[in-house]
C-alpha positions as CSV (number, residue, x, y, z in Angstrom):
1,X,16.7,115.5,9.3
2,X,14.0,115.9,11.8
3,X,11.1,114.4,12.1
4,X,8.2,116.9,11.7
5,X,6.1,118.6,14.7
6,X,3.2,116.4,14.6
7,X,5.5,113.2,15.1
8,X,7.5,115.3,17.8
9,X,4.6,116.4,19.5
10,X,2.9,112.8,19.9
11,X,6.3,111.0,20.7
12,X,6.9,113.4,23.5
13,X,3.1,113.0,24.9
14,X,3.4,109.3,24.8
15,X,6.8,109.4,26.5
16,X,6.0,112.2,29.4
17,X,2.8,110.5,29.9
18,X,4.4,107.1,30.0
19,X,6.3,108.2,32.7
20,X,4.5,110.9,34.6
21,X,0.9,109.9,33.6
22,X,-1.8,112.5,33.0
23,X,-1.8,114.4,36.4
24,X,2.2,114.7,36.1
25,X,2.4,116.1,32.6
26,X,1.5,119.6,31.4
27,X,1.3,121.1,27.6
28,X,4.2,123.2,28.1
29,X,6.6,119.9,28.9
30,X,5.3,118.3,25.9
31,X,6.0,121.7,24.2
32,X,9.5,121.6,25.4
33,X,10.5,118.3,24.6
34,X,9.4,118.6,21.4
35,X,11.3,121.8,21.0
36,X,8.2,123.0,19.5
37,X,6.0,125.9,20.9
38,X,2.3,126.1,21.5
39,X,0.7,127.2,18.5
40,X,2.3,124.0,17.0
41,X,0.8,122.3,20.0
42,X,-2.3,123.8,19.4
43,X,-2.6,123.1,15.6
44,X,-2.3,119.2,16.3
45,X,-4.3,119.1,19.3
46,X,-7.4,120.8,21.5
47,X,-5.7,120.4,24.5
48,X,-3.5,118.1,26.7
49,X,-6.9,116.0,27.9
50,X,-6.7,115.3,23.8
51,X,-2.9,114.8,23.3
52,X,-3.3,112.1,26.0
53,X,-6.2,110.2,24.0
54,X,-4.1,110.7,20.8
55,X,-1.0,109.0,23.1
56,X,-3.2,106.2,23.9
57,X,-4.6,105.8,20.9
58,X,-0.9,105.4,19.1
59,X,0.3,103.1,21.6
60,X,-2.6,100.8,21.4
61,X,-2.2,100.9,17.3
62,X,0.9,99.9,18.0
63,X,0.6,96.9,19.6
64,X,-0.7,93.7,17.2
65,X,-4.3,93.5,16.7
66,X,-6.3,90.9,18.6
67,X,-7.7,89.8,15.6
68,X,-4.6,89.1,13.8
69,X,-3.5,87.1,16.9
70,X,-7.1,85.1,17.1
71,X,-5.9,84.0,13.0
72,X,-2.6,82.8,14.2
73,X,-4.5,80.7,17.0
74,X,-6.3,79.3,14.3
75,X,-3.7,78.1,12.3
76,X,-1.6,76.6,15.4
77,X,-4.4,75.3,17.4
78,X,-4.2,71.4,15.8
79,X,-0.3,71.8,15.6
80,X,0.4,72.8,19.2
81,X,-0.5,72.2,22.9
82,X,-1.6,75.0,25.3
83,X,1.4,75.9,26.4
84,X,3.2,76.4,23.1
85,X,0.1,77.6,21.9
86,X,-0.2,80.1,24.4
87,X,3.2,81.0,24.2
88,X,3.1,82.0,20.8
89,X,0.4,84.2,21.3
90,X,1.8,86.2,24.7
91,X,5.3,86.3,23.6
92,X,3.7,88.4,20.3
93,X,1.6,90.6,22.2
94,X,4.2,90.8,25.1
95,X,7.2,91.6,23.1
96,X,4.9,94.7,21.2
97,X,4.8,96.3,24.6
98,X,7.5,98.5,26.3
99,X,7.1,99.3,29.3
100,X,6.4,103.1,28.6
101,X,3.3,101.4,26.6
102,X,2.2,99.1,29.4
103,X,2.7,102.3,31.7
104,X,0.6,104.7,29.6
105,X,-2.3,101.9,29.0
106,X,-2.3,101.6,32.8
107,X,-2.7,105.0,33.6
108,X,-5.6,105.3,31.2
109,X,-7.4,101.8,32.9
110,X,-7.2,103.7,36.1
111,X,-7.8,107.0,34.6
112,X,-10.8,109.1,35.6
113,X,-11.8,109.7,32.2
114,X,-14.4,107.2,31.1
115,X,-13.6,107.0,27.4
116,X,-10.0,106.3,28.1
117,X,-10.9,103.6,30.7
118,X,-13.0,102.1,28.1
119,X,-10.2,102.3,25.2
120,X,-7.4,100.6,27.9
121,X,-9.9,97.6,28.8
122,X,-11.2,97.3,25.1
123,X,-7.6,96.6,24.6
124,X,-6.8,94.2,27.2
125,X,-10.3,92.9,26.9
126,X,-9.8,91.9,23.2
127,X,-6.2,90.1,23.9
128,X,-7.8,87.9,27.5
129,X,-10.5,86.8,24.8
130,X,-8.2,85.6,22.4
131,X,-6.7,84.1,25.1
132,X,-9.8,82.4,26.6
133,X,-10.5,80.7,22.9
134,X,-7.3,79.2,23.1
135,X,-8.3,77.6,26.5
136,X,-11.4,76.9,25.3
137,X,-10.2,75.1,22.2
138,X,-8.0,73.0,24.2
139,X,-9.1,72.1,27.8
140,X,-11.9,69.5,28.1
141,X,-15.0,70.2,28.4
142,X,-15.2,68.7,31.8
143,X,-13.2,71.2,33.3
144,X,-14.3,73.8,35.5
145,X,-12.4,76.5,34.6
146,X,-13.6,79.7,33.6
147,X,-11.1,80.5,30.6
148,X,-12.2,84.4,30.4
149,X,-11.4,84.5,34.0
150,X,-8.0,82.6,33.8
151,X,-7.2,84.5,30.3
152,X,-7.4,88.2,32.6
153,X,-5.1,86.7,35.7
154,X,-2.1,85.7,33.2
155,X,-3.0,89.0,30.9
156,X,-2.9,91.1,34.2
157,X,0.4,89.3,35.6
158,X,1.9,89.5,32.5
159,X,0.8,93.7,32.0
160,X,1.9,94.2,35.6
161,X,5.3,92.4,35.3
162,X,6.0,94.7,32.2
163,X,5.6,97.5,33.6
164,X,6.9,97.4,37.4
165,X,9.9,94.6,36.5
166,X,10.7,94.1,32.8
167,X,13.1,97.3,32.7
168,X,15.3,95.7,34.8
169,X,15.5,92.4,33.1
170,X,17.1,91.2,30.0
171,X,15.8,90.4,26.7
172,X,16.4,87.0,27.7
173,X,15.8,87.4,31.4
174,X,11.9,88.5,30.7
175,X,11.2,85.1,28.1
176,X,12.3,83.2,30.8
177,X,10.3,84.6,33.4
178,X,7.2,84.8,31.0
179,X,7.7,81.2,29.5
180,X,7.8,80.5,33.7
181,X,4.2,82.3,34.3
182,X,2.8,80.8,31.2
183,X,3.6,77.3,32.2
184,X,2.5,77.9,35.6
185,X,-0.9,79.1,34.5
186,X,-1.2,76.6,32.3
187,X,0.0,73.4,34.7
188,X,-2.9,75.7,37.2
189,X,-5.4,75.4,33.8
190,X,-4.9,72.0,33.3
191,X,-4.1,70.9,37.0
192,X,-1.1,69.9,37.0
């Protein structure tokens, strides 16, 4: 059984703009791929400027909640070090993207369209300061290090890697390579 148009319809946005981004996508592809036609299209949404913010907005929904991941930092921040501590908390929010979802959050961060700039760096904002309190929480508080700051580098590696390298990797190929930038953040963190 098929799924119904609305599902078809938002599957085929966040895929076509996953790969094509905004500029590269018109209604009638979406139309198409959802073997749909454009009254269907219209019915669900205004126009392809507003299938693209519903896209985003589904991809973003389905990645876990900053807030949920701050709770598990809570619990595991007297039972682990930094870098299993960090760990836990990237590989969760790593593993919920694919790379079509890193893709599509990326063209919205560089979009030209204020509001879905600010709904991309909310994002990414909320998971670097979940991030940061886990540095906080564990580095002393002579170090120098600005955690906010070192929370976006390993964020933006991590977001970049994703999306230009993770396709072509292994499940097991991409924990490796991310267990190897965590640790090297954190030995950079902690100096040494």
């Amino acid at each position: 059984m098929r799924p119904s148009v609305e599902p078809r319809l938002l599957e085929s946005a966040i895929l076509l703009f996953s790969e094509h981004g905004y500029a590269g996508v018109n209604v009638q592809d979406i139309v198409v791929h959802a073997e749909t036609n454009l009254t269907s299209f219209k019915r669900y949404f205004k126009d392809k400027g507003d299938a693209f913010d519903k896209a985003l907005e589904a991809v973003i929904a389905r990645t876990p909640d900053p807030a949920e991941l701050a709770i598990v930092l809570l619990q595991k921040q007297h039972e682990q070090d930094l870098l299993s501590l960090i760990q836990t908390v990237v590989h969760r929010w790593y593993g919920s993207l694919s790379p079509g979802t890193a893709r599509l959050l990326m063209y919205a961060y560089l979009s030209n369209s204020a509001k879905w700039k600010r709904k991309a760096h909310a994002h990414i904002f909320k998971m670097v300061t979940v991030l940061a309190s886990a540095m906080k929480a564990k580095l002393s508080s002579k170090s120098h290090l600005d955690p906010q700051l070192a929370a976006q580098v390993l964020i933006m590696a991590l977001w970049q890697f994703k999306i230009t390298e993770a396709q072509d990797k292994t499940m097991k190929e991409q924990t490796a390579i991310v267990d190897a930038m965590i640790g090297q953040a954190v030995r950079g963190f902690v100096g040494g």
